[in-house]
C-alpha positions in Angstrom: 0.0 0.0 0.0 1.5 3.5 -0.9 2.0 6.0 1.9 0.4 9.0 2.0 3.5 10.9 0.4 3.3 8.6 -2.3 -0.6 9.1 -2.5 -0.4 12.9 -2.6 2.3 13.1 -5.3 0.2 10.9 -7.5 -1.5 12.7 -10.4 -2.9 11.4 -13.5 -1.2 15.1 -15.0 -3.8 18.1 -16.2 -6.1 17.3 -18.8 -7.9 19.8 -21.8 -11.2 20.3 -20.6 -12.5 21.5 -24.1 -14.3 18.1 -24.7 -16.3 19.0 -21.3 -17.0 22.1 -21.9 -18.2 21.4 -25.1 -20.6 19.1 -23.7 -21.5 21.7 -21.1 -22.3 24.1 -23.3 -24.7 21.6 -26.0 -26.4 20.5 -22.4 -26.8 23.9 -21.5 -30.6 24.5 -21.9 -31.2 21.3 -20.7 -29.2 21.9 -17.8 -31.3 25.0 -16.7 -34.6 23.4 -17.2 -33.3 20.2 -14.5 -31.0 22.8 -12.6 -34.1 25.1 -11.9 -36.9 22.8 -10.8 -34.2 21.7 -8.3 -33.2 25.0 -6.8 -37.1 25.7 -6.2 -37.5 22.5 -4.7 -34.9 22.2 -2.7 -34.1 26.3 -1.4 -37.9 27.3 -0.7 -38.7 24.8 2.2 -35.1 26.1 3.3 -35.9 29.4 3.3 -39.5 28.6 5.1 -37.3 26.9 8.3 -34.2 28.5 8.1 -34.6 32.2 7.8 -36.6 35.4 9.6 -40.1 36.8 8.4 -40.8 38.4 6.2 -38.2 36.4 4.1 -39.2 32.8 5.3 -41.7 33.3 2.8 -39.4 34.0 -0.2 -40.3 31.9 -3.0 -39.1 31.9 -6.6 -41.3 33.9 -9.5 -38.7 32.8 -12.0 -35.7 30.8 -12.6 -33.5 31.9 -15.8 -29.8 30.6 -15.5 -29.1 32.5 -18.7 -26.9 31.4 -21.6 -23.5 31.6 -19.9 -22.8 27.9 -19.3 -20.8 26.8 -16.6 -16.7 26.3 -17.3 -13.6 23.8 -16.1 -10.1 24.1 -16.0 -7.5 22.4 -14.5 -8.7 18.7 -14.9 -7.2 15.6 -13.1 -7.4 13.1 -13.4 -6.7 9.3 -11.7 -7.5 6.1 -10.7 -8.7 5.5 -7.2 -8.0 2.8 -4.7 -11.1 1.2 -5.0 -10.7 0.6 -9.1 -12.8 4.0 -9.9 -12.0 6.5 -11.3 -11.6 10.3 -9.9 -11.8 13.5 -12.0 -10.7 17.1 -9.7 -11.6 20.2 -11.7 -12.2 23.8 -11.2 -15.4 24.9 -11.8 -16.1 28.7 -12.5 -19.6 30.4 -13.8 -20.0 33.9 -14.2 -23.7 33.9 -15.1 -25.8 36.3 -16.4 -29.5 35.2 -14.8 -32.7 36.4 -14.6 -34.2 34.7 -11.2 -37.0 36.6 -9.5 -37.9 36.6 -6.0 -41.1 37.2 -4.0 -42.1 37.1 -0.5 -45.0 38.9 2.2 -44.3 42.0 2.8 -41.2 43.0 0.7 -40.4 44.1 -3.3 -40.2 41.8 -5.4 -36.3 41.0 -5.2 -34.2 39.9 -8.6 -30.8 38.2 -8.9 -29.0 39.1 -12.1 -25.3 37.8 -11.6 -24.3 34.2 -10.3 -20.5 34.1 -9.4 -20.0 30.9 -8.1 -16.1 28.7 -7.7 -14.6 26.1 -6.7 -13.0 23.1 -7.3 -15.1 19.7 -8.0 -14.0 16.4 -7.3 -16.1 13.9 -9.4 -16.1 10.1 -8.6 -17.0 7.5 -11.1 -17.4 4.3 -9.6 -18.2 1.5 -9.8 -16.5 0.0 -13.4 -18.1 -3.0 -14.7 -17.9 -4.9 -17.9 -21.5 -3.6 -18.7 -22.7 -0.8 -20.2 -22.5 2.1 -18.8 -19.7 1.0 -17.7 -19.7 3.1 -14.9 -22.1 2.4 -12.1 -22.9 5.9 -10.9 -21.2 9.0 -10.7 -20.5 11.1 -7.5 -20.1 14.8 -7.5 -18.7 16.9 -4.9 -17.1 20.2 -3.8 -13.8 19.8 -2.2 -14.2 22.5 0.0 -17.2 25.5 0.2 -16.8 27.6 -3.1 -17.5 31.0 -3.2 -20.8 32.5 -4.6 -21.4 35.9 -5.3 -24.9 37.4 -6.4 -25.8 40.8 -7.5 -29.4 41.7 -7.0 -31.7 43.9 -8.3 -35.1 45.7 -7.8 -37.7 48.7 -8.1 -37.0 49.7 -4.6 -33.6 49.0 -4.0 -34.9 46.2 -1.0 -32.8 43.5 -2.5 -29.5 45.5 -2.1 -29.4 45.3 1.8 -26.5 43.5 3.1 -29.7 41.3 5.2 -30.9 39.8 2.2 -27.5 39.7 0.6 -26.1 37.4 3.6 -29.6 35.5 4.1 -29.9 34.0 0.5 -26.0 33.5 0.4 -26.2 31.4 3.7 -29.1 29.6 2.6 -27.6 28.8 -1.2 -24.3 27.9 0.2 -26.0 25.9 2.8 -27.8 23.8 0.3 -24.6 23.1 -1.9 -22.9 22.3 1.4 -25.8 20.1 2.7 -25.7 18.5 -1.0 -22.5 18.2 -2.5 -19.3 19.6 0.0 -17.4 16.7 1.4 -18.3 14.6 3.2 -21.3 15.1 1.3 -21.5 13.5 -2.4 -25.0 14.2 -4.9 -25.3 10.8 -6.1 -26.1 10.6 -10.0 -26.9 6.8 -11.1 -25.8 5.9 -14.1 -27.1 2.1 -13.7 -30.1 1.3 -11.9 -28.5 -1.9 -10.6 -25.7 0.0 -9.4 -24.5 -1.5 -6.4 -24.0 1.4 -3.3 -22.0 -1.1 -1.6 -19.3 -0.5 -4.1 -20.3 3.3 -4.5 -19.9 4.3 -1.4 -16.6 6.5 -1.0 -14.7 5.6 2.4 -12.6 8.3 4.4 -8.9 8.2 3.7 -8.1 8.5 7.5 -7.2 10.7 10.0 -5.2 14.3 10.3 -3.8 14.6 13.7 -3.6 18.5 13.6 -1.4 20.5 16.3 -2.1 24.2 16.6 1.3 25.0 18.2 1.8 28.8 18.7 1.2 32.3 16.9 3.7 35.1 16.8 3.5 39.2 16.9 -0.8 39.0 17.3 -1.6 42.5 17.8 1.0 44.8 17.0 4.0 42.7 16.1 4.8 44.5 12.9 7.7 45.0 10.9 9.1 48.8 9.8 8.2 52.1 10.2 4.6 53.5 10.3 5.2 54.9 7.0 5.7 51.6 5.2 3.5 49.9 6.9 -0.2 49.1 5.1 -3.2 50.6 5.7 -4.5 47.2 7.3 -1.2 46.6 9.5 -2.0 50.1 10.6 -5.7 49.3 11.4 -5.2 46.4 12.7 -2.6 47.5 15.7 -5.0 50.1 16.1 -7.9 47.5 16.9 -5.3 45.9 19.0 -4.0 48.4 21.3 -4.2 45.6 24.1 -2.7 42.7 24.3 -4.9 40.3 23.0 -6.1 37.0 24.0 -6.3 34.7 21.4 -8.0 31.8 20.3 -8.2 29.6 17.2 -11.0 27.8 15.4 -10.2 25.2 12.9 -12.5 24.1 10.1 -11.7 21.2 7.7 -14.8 20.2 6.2 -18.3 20.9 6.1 -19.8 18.6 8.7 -19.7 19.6 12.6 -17.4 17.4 13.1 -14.7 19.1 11.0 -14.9 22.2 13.3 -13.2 22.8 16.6 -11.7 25.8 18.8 -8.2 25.7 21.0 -8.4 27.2 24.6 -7.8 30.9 25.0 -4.0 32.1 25.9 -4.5 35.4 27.8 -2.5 38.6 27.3 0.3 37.5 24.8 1.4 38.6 21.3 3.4 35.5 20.7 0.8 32.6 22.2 1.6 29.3 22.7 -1.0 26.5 22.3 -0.1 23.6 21.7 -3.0 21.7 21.3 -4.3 18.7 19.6 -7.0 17.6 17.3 -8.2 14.7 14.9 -10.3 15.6 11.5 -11.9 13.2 9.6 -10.3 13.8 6.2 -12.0 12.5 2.7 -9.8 14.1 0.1 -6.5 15.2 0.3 -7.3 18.7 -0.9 -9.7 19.7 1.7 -8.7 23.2 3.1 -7.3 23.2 6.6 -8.8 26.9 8.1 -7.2 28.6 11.1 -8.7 31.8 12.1 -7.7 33.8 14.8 -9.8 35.6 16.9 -9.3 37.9 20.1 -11.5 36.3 22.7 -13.8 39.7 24.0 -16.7 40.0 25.9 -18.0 42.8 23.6 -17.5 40.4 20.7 -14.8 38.7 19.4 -12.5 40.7 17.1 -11.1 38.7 14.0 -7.3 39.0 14.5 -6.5 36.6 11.3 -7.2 33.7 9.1 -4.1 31.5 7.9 -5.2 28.8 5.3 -3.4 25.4 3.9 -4.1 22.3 2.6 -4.0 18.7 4.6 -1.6 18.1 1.5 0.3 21.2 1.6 0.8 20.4 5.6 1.7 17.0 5.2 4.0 17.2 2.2 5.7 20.3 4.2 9.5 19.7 6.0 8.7 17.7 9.1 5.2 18.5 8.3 5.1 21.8 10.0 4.0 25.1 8.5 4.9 28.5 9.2 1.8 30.4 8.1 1.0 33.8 7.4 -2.0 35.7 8.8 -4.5 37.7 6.5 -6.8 40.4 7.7 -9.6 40.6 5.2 -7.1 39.1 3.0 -4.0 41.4 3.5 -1.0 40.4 5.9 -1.1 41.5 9.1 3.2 40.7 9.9 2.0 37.9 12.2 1.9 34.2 11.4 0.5 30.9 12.8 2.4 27.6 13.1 0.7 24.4 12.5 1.7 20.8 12.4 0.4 17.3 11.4 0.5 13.8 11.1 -1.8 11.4 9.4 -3.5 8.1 10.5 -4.8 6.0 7.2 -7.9 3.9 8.2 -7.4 -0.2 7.9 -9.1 -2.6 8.1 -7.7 -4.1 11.2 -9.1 -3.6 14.7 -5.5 -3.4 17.0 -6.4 0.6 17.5 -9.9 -0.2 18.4 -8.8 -2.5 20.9 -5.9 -1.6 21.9 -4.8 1.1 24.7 -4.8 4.1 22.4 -3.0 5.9 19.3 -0.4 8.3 21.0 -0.8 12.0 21.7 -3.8 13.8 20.8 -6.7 15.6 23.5 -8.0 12.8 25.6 -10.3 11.9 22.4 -7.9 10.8 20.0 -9.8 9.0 17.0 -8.8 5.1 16.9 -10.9 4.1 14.3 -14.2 4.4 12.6 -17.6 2.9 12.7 -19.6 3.7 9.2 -23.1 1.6 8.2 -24.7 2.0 4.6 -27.9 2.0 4.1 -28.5 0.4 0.2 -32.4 -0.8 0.4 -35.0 -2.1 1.9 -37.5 -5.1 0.1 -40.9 -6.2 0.9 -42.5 -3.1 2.7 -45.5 -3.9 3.7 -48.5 -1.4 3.5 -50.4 0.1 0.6 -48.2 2.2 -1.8 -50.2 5.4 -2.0 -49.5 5.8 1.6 -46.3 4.3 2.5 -43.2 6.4 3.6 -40.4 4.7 4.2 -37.2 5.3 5.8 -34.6 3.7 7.7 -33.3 4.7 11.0 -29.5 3.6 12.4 -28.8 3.9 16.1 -25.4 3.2 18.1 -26.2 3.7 21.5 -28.0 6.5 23.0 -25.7 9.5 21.2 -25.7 8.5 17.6 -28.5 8.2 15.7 -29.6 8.7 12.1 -32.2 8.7 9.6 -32.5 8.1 5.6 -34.8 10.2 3.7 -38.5 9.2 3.3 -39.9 7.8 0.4 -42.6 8.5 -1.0 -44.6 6.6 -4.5 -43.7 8.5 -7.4 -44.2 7.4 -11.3 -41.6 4.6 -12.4 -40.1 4.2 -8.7 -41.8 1.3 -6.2 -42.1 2.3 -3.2 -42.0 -1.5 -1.5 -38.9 -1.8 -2.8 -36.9 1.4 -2.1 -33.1 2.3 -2.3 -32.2 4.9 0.3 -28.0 4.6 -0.7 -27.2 6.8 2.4 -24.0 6.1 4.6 -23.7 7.0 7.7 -20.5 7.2 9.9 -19.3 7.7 13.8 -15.4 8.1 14.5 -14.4 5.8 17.8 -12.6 7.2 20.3 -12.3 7.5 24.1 -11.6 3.6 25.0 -12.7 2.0 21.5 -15.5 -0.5 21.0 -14.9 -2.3 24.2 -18.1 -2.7 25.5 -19.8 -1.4 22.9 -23.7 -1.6 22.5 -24.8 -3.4 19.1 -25.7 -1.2 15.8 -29.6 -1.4 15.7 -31.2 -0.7 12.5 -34.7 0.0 12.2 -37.8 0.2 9.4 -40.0 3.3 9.8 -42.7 3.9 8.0 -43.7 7.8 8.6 -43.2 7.5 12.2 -44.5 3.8 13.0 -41.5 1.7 13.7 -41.9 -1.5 11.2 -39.6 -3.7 12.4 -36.1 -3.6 13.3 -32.5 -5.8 14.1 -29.8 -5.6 16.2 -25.8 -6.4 14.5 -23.4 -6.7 17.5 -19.9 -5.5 16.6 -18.4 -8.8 17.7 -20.2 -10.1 14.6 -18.7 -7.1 12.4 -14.6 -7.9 13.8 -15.4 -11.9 12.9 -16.6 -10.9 9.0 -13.7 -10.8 6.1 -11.9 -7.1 6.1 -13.9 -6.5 9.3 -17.2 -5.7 7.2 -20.3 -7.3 7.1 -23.0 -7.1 4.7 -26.0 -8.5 4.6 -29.9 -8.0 3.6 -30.9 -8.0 7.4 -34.6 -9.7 8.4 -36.4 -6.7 10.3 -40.1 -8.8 10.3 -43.1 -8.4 8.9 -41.6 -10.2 6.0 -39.1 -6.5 4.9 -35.5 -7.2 4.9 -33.0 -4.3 5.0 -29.7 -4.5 2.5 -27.1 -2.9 4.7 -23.2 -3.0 5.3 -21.5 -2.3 8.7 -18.1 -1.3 8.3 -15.7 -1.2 11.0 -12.3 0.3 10.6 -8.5 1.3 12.9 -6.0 3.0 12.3 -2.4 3.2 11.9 0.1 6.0 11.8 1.6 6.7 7.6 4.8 7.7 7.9 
């Protein structure tokens, strides 16, 4: 097995993407009709839960993504570990739209520029010898892109910074919800396709030390005079000495968040603290912002961005980085360090007495359970909603979206093809209570069965997949995966 050096040096090269965009551009039309209906679908129940009134009752008049397709650059692409294949791309659309908004209460409120980028990671997996060839196709964004939108109105209401940042957060939220890793949107190609063999795993763990921060607040370099105008400001916001904190985010999920302690009254702090990320892609953005902790509010002090591949391809893989203040240096940096676990499929870390340094809840291994379909619901179709529910204890629990009957689907028969996943730490899976996986239907419990981990460490390659009896004559088709770790040097 390659280590993760080896791994993150790999690189099918840069390909044209003129045959893409060609494509792109010929699907365009079509591509606004489908990409339409699902932005009203999906954003206006959003808006209805997520945001304040009057604009909880936004709802789109129009949808017009305009004739500006979308574009890529900087195509690569490889083979994956799991015989797939994996495509990473920019993607960047200027758009010139005509969307309309209304809601109670407020002008009608029009979008007529879409700026949205980022970098796509597309995985097309399973092969088979069949046509298509390719058993479904996985699209993500590696990390949140930027979007930005330019409204217009009669009465200048959709210019307000409120409805600017409400609609941003609720768009962004969507993609992220949808399609920012860990989160994949799911495109089958074949309708046999097996979600088993889909299903992208984790590549492991980044052990991530925050270790210090130097001249925070005022640590500049040179005279006043040749200093920037956001140095200046920012010693100026400064003036005492500031006690600092960091927040980390590595990926989209809560999980991938996490904030050090505070150091009190020092430029140069010293943290030295320890955390484990879940990591899915190599290029996932590792985000270090600063802040001066204050009663009043906490003031942003600076943001210092890398790369789990940049930090562990770095000498001793330690970085020295720089801190931006609304994206100009500031003269202060951050130091971070890292090391990386790969998951295994061997239990030693989940059994054993831990996996070296780390907070007190160092990540030993991880528990995930897909959920591909359940057979032989009972119940008449008009009315059955199905869903299935996974349960690990008393703190983790999940659910799979409902189904519902819908034209050329059968609802008795449904595929959910959700994963769900729980990292292990503390003192591993000893004593751990039995992965229960129930049938709903609404909210009416169907049926249900219990797999005990024990059962999981005896299967092959520590997985075990089966179509599970829940009674009443419905079996479940799920996989339990349980996997350790182990330091790549």
């Amino acid at each position: 097995m390659a280590s993760i050096i080896e791994n993150l040096a790999a690189s099918g090269g840069t390909e044209s993407p003129g045959f893409l965009n060609d494509l792109v551009t010929q699907l365009w039309p079509n591509i606004c009709v489908a990409g339409g209906r699902m932005i009203k679908e999906i954003a206006e129940p959003m808006f209805a839960a997520m945001l304040p009134a009057p604009l909880n009752t936004l709802r789109f008049e129009k949808i017009d993504l305009g004739r500006v397709p979308i574009r890529f650059a900087n195509v690569d692409v490889h083979r994956t570990e799991n015989d797939g294949i994996k495509l990473d791309l920019d993607l960047d659309w200027d758009g010139e739209c005509d969307i309309e908004l209304k809601a109670n209460m407020i002008p009608k409120l029009g979008v007529e520029h879409v700026k949205l980028r980022g970098r796509l990671s597309v995985l097309l997996c399973p092969l088979t010898n069949v046509i298509p060839l390719i058993g479904a196709a996985q699209v993500s964004f590696i990390n949140a892109p930027s979007l930005h939108l330019d409204f217009t109105d009669a009465g200048g209401f959709g210019d307000l910074a409120l409805v600017d940042r409400a609609v941003r957060k609720i768009a962004l939220g969507i993609i992220s919800s949808l399609a920012v890793l860990p989160n994949r949107f799911l495109v089958k190609l074949d309708a046999n396709n097996d979600y088993f063999k889909t299903y992208q795993h984790p590549l492991g763990v980044l052990r991530l030390t925050v270790e210090s921060g130097a001249n925070l607040g005022g640590g500049g370099v040179g005279g006043e005079e040749e200093e920037s105008k956001t140095r200046r400001l920012f010693k100026r916001m400064l003036r005492d000495v500031p006690d600092c904190f960091v927040t980390v985010k590595v990926s989209a999920e809560a999980a991938g968040k996490w904030r050090t302690a505070t150091v009190k009254n020092n430029h140069h702090p010293a943290w030295n603290q320890t955390h484990d990320f879940v990591v899915g892609d190599d290029e996932q953005d590792v985000m270090a912002d600063v802040k001066d902790d204050d009663l009043a509010g906490d003031d942003d002090v600076g943001l210092a961005v890398t790369t789990v591949k940049q930090l562990l391809a770095a000498p001793g893989r330690r970085q020295e980085l720089a801190l931006l203040h609304e994206e100009q240096p500031i003269g202060a940096t951050l130091t971070l360090s890292g090391r990386f676990f790969r998951f295994v499929p061997d239990a030693a870390s989940l059994l054993g007495d831990g996996i070296g340094d780390g907070d007190g809840e160092s990540i030993r291994g991880l528990l995930t359970v897909v959920i591909a379909s359940a057979f032989g619901i009972p119940g008449a179709r008009q009315t059955l909603k199905p869903s299935v529910r996974v349960s690990w204890g008393e703190a983790h629990l999940f659910r799979t979206a409902v189904k519902t009957d819908a034209p050329g689907a059968d609802v008795a028969n449904s595929s959910f093809d959700q994963a769900f996943r729980v990292p292990i730490a503390g003192d591993g899976i000893a004593g751990a209570p039995p992965v229960r996986i129930a049938l709903f239907d609404g909210e009416e419990e169907r049926g249900a069965v219990e797999v005990s981990l024990e059962d999981v460490l005896a299967a092959p390659d520590l997985v075990l997949k089966d179509s599970f009896d829940v009674g009443d004559g419905a079996t479940v088709r799920a996989g339990i995966w349980l996997r350790g770790t182990q330091l790549d040097e």
